[in-house]
Steps between C-alpha positions, in 0.01 A plus 500: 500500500357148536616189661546235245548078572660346250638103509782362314422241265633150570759390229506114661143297560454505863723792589282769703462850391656795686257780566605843580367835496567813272378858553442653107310756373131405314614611223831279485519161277520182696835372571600197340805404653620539886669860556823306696518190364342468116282248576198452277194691713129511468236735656281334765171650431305534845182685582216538753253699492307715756166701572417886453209560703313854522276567768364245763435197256691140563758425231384190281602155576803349350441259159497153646618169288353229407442223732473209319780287545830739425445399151420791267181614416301800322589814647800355690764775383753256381706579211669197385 
């Protein structure tokens, strides 16, 4: 079983989502709604990622952003 986060989705402008957690199988569908209250739900989609190393070698270094200003540039990983 994993450990799902999921947020409810805001029905008023400015009102802050709820986020709660959800053990489900992999194979389950997403929830859409709250499992106690109804409320619409979304999946929070987090990730991270980590280093299999054989042997004696150093793992390699972590993919650093763009320093030019904050603003977005080639390579950046934004998806807007």
């Amino acid at each position: 079983m994993a450990t799902y986060l999921y947020e409810t989705i805001p029905s008023k402008q400015g009102e802050e989502p709820q986020t709660f957690e959800v053990q489900q199988s992999m194979k389950d569908a997403p929830l859409t709604t709250h499992p106690q209250t109804g409320v619409p739900v979304r999946r929070v989609i987090t990730g991270g990622f980590g280093f299999v190393s054989k042997g004696g070698s150093a793992p390699a270094p972590a993919p650093q952003r763009p320093s030019s200003g904050g603003g977005c540039g080639s390579g950046c990983g934004c998806h807007h």
